[in-house]
N, C-alpha and C positions, 0 to 999 in steps of 0.2 A: 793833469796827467802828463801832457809835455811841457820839459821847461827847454826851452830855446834861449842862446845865448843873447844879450842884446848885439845891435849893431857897431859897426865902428871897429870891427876885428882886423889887426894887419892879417893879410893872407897871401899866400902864395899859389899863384895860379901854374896851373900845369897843363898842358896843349900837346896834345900828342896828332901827327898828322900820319894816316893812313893810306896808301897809295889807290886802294877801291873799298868799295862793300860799306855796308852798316854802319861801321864805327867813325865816318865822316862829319866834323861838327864844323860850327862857323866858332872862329873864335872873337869874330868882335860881338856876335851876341853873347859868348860866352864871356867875355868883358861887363856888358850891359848888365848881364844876370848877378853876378857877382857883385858891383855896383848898387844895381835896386835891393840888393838884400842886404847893403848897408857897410860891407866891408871895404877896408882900405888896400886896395892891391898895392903890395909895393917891391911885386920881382913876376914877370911872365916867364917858367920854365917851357921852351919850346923843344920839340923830337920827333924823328922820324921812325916810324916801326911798320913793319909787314905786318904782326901779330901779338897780341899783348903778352905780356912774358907772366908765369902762373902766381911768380912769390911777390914782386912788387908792381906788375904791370908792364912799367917801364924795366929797362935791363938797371944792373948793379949799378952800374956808373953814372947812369941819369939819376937815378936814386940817391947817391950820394950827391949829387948837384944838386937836387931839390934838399937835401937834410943842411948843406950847407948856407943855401940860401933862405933857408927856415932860421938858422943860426945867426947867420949876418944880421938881416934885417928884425931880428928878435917878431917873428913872427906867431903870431897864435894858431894858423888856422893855414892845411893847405887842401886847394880843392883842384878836383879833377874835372875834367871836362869831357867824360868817360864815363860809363859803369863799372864800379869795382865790384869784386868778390868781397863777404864779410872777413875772409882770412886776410886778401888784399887787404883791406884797410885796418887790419889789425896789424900788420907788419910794417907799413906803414908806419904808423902811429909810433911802433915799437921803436923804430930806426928814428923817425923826427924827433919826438918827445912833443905833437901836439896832436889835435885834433884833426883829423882827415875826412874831408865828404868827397862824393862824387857830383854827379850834375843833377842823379834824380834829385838828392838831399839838398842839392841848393834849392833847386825849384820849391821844394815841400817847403822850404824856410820861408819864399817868399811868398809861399800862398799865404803860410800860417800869419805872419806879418799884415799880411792887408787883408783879411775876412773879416768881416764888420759884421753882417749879417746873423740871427743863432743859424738858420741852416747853414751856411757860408761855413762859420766855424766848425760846426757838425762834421760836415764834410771834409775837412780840411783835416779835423783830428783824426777822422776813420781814415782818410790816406795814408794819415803819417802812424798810426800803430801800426798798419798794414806793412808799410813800409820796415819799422822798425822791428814788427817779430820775424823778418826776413835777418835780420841782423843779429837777433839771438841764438839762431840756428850752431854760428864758428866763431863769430866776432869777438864776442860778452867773454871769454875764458873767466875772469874773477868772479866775474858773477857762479860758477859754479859749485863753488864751497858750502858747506851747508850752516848754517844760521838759523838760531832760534829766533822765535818769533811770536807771539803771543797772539791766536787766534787766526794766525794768516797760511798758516798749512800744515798738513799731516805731520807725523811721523816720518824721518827721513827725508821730507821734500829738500829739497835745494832752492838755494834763493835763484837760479836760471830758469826752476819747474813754476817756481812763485810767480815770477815775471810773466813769464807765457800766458801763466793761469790768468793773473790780475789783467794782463792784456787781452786774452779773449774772451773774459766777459765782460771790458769795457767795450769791444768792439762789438760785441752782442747786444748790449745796452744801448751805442750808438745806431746801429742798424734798425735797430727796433725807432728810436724818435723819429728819424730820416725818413722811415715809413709812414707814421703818423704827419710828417710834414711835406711829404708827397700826397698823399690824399688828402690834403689841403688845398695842395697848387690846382690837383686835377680837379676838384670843384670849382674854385676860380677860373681855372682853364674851357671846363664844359661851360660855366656862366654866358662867358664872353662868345663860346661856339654856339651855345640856345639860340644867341642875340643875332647869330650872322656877322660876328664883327671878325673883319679880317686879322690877323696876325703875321705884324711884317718882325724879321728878326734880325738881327747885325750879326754877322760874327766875319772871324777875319784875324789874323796873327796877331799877334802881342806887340801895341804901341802903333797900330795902322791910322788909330785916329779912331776907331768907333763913337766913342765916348765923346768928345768934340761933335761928331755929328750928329748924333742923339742929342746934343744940347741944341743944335743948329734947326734939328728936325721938332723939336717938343717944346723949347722953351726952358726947359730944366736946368737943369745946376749940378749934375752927375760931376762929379772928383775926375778931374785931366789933370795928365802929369807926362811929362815925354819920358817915360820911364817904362820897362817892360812890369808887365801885369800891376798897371797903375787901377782898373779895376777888376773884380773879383765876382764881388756878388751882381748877381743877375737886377738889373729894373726894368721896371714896364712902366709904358703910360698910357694913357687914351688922348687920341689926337685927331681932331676934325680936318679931312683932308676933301678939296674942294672935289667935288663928283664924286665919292666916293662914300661920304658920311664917314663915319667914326671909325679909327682901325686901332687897333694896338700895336706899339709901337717896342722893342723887347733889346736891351744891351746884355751882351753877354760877354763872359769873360775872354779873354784872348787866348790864341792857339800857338804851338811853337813847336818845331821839329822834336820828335823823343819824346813827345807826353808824357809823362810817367803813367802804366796802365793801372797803379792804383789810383791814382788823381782822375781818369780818364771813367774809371769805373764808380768813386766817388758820387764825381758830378752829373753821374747818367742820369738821374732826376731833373737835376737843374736841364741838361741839354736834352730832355724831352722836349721841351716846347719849341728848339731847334728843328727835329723830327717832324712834327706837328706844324709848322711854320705854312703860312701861304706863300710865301716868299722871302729870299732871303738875299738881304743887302751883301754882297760878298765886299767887304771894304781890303783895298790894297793901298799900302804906301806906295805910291808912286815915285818917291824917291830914294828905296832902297833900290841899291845894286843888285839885290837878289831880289827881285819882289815876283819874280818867277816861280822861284824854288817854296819861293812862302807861298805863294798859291798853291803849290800843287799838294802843300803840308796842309793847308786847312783842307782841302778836299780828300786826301787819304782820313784825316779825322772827321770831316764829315760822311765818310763809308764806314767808316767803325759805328757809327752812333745808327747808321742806317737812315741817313740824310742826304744820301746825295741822288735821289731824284726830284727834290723840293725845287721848283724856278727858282733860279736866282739872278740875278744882278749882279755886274764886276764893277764894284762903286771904286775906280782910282783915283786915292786920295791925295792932295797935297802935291800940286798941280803947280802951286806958285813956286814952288823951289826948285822946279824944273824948268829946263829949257827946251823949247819947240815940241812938247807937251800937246798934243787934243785937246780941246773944248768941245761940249758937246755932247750927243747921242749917238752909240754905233749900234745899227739894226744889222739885223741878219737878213738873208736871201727873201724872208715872211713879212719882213717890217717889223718884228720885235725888236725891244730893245735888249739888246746884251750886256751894253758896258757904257758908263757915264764916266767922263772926267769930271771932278771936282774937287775945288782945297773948302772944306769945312772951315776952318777957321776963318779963312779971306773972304767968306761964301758967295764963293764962285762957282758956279752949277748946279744950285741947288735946286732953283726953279726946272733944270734941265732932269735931276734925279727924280722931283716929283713928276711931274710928267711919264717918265718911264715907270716910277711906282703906281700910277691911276692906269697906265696903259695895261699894265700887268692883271690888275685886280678889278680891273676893269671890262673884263673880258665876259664875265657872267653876270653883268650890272642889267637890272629890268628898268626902264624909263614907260611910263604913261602918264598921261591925262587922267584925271581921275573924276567922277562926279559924287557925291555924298550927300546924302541927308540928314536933315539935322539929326535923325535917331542914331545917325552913324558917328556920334562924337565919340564915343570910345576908340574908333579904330583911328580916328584923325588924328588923337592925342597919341595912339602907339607912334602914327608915320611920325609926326612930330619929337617922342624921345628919341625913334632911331637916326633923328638929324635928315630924314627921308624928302623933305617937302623942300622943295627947289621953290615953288610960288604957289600961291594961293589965292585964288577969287571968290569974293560972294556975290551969285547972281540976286537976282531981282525976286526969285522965288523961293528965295533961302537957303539954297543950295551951294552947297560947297564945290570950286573946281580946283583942282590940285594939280601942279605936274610935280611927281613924282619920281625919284631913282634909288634904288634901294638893290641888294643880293635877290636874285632871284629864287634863291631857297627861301629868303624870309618872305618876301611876296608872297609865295605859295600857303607856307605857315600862318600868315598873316589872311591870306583870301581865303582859305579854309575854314577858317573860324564859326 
């Protein structure tokens, strides 16, 4: 349904800087984005404006600077680092003679480029029609004309009415699997809740280092790449953590100023278990210059999803490429932990982050002595699959002694019986 151009497009980039309000972007991530979607920059238009101008954004003159330098550099492709109007980027287009996106449409590029997953891709396709029937509203002008067709529409339809149509019943058709693959997750989801197993979850801006510490934390082989949204699709794993027994351990995709709200509304299935989370590793690069401004962008998005009373942890990442940098555990006035330094890859703090994750989840853990008999091996063999049994003695009269640590929900489940 979409065909996306490959990578390797010369483009021209375009940076417009705004004196307040909303339309403030960074542009060396707007570099970065452009880069991981594969394009070859080979001219940064840069400008200053109050307010974006109606017919090309920027005024006439800047406009003709970006068609010239589309010209020079025989460029295929120029992208904004903005939201356009569909009329914007038809005029655009008109004046270039190429191909014109904004930043949501880069972003869509690079999601649709690294989804691996079928929900992954699902998802990624319902953004991007979503996206694109916004575009056939003033954009498509050619598409207007009417064209026969053999079985694809009425009488009189036009191939614009065609388009819309074919689009929302793919998007009807997508909706509908993404369902079906949501009440999938939420059976796995409830599985792991029956069991009492906690669920820790990473999230944290685009390129912070997640991914690296989920391999750090689980042993795994998850795709790292110092590139923005090097991963995409969601993984989980199950991970024995010492006091704690078994938790689930959950990588999610990375966040970035301006989410696109179709992308954001997409993945609300995947960032359920965000929501749902016991805890959540908040990773920051520690050596970005903005690692401030990118904090406070995953937390605006984690209020959109209705995640932001979930505990978290300020896991600050990548520590060694700083200087006079914290080591360590910062507790609050209570003795929680709030914030861990650690470089994932050097794995330096890591012993220091587990600790603050048992401290956390640790907090409604039941510990006893246990006595048993021998008619009681069915519940011994439960303690046992929940990883529950710290040590175990057999006395003299056949009896089993157990110290035990386990959720005190499951305890209760478990002595119930």
């Amino acid at each position: 349904m979409i065909d996306r151009p490959q990578g390797g497009e010369r483009a021209v980039l375009v940076h417009i800087h705004f004196p307040a309000g909303q339309m403030q972007e960074d542009l060396l991530e707007f570099k970065e984005l452009a880069q991981s979607a594969g394009a070859d920059v080979v001219d940064i238009i840069l400008g200053t404006r109050k307010t974006p101008e109606s017919k090309y954004f920027v005024g006439t003159g800047k406009a003709e600077e970006i068609r010239a330098a589309v010209v020079a550099h025989k460029a295929e492709l120029v992208i904004f680092n903005h939201p356009l109007t569909p009329a914007q980027e038809r005029n655009l287009e008109k004046l270039c003679q190429c191909r014109v996106i904004e930043r949501t449409g880069l972003i869509l590029d690079i999601f649709a480029q690294r989804a691996r997953s079928f929900e992954g891709k699902l998802q990624v396709e319902l953004a991007l029609l979503k996206h694109l029937s916004t575009r056939l509203v003033r954009g498509w002008t050619h598409l207007e004309r009417q064209r026969g067709g053999i079985g694809l529409r009425g009488p009189g339809e036009t191939q614009l009415e065609t388009d819309r149509r074919l689009i929302r019943d793919r998007i009807r058709f997508i909706t509908q699997r993404l369902t079906k693959v949501h009440k999938q997750r939420e059976q796995g989801r409830r599985s792991y809740q029956r069991a009492a197993i906690k669920a820790v979850v990473l999230v944290g801006y685009t390129n912070a280092g997640k991914s690296t510490l989920f391999n750090r934390l689980t042993g795994a082989d998850v795709y790292v790449a110092n590139r923005l949204f090097a991963t995409l699709d969601p993984t989980l794993r199950r991970v024995s953590v010492a006091e704690l027994g078994p938790i689930i351990l959950a990588d999610t995709v990375g966040f970035i100023r301006h989410l696109p709200h179709d992308l954001v509304k997409a993945f609300h299935a995947t960032l359920e278990q965000v929501k749902e989370a016991d805890l959540l590793l908040h990773v920051v690069d520690a050596h970005n210059d903005n690692h401030q401004a990118t904090l406070i962008q995953v937390n605006e998005v984690l209020q959109s999803i209705g995640a932001e009373s979930v505990p978290q942890i300020l896991v600050y990442n990548k520590i060694d490429l700083c200087e006079g940098m914290p080591i360590g555990i910062d507790r609050d006035a209570e003795g929680i932990a709030k914030r861990v330094w650690i470089s994932a890859e050097k794995n330096i703090g890591i012993a220091d982050l587990q600790t603050a994750i048992v401290e956390h989840l640790g907090q409604d853990m039941f510990e006893k002595l246990l006595t048993l008999q021998p008619k009681d091996a069915k519940l011994r063999a439960q303690l046992y699959e929940l990883d529950a049994v710290i040590s175990e003695k057999i006395q003299e009269d056949g009896t089993y002694r157990l110290l035990i640590r386990l959720p005190k929900a499951k305890w209760k489940a478990l002595a119930g019986k």
